[in-house]
N, C-alpha and C positions, 0 to 999 in steps of 0.2 A: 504494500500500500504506500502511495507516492501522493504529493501535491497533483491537483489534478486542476489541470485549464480551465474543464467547464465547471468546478465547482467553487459558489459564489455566498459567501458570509453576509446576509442581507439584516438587519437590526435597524431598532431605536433605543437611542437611552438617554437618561438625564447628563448632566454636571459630573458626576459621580460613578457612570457606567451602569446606570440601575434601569432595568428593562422591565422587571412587570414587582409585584406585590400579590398574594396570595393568590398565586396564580394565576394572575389577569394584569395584561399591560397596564404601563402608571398612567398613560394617557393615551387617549385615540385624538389624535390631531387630522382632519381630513387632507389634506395637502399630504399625510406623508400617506394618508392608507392610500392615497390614487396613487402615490409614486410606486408604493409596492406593489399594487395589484398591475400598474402599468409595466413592471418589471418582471413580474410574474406569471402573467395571463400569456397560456399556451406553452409553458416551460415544466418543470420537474420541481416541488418541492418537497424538500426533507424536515420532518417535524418529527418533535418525540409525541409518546402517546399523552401525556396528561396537556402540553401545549395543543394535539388536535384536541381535546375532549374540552377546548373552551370556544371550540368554535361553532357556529351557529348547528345546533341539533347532533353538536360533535363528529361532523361529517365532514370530511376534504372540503377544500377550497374550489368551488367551481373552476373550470376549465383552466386545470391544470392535473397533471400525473401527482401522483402525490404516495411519496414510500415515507413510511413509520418506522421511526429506530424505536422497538420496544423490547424489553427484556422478559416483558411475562408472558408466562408460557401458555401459548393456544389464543393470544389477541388476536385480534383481526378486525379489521373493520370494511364493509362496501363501500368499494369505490378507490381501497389503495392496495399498495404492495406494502405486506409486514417484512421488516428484516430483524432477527433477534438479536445481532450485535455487528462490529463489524467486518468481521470478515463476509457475515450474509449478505450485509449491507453493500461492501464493495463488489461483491458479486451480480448484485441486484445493478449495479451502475455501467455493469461491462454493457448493459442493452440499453442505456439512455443516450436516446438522437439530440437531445435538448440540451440547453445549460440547466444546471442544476441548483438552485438553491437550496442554503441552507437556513432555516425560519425559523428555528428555534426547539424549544425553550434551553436557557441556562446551560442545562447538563451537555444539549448537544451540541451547542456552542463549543462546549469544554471540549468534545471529543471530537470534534469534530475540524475547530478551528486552522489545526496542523495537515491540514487536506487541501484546505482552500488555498485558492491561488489569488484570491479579488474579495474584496471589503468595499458595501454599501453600506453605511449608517447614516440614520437622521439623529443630528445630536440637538437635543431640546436644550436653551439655556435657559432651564430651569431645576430646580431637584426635590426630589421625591420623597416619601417613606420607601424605599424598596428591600426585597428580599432576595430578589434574585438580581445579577448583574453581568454583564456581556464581559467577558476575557480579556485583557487589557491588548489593544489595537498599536503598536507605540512603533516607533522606528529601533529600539530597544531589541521588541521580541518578533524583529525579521519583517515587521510593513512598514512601507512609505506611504505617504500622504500622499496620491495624485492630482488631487482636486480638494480645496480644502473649503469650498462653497462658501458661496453668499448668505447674509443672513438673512432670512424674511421673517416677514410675521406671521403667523397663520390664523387662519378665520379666527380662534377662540384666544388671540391677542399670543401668543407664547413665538416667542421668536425659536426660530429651528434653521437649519443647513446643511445639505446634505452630504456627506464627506464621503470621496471615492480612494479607497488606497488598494494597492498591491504588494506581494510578499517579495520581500526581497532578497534574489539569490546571488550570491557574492560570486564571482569570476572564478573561475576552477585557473588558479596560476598556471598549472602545467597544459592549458591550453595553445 
């Protein structure tokens, strides 16, 4: 298992890297859910099972492929492909024609993160109560900032920007 092209780290988080609170995002900001869906729509996303079980009737995201990293045994849900950990997981990626997001929650970030090749986040400048919080993105731990966005405001007053980075791999010297 290798960093892979089409796989893409898509988030929002506060000030503080804090991305939801008892298991539901800190805030749904409309500007950023069109940027995800518009990112989205028609592509591959990867979710763990309790971030699908908060979405509307805990059922995939319309028109999109949609594979579940779950660990308990016998899940399943209509409408996605289950993978039990990752080696299933990366098996399950050898057949996707799509780029492939990854959507969350927390945990699959964490596991996730060392795969992807490309960082979407909308950072809110604002900060939250949260529990759960997105992996630190830094120039530190291997990404570059490519796009370090404008700030706007969004319908519900909260300024946000949406930051594009890529992971970055150092020059093999004996090239």
């Amino acid at each position: 298992m290798k960093v892979r092209d089409d796989l893409i780290l898509i988030s929002s988080s506060d000030r503080n890297g804090g991305i939801g609170k008892d298991n539901a995002l800190l805030m749904r900001i409309p500007e950023d859910m069109r940027h995800f869906r518009e990112q989205t729509v028609g592509q591959t996303v990867l979710v763990g099972r309790k971030t699908l079980e908060t979405f509307k009737d805990g059922k995939p995201l319309p028109n999109r492929d949609t594979i579940v990293l779950s660990a308990t045994p016998g899940y399943g849900v209509e409408g996605a492909q289950v993978a039990a950990d990752l080696k299933a997981l990366f098996d399950l990626l050898e057949a996707v024609k799509t780029r492939i997001y990854v959507i969350g929650g927390a945990s699959v970030y964490r596991d996730l993160i060392g795969f992807c090749s490309r960082a979407i986040i909308t950072r809110f400048d604002a900060e939250w109560e949260a529990d759960a919080h997105l992996p630190d993105i830094s120039q530190e731990t291997g990404w570059i900032c490519l796009d370090a966005g404008d700030w706007k405001d969004s319908e519900k007053g909260i300024r946000y920007r949406i930051q594009e980075y890529i992971r970055h791999t150092p020059q093999d010297p004996h090239q």
